[in-house]
C-alpha positions, 0 to 999 in steps of 0.5 A: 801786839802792844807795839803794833798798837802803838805804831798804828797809833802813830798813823793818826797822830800827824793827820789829828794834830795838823787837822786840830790846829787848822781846826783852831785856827780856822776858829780863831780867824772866826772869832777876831775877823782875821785871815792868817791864824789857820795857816799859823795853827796849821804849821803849829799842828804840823809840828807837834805831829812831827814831835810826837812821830820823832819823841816816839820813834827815839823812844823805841829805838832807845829801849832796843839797844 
């Protein structure tokens, strides 16, 4: 059951990383009159989500063999 939890949990963690990056720099474009800082943040939240996905996959598959 506890691996269940942790791959429903790996649903959310690439749509909340893209959205929390976009997020911050939607913000930061706010805070200093600029126009590119969200697609910048966007692609950094795109591949932390990515990071976290592949760090969770290995690590599963690791401990099965």
């Amino acid at each position: 059951m506890a691996m269940v939890g942790e791959y429903t949990s790996l649903a959310f963690v690439l749509p909340a990383a893209t959205v929390v990056g976009w997020g911050m720099g939607y913000l930061l474009d706010r805070a200093f009159h600029t126009d590119f800082l969200y697609i910048v943040f966007l692609i950094l939240g795109i591949a932390a989500g990515f990071v976290q996905l592949v760090r969770q996959v290995t690590r599963d598959t690791h401990d099965d063999e």
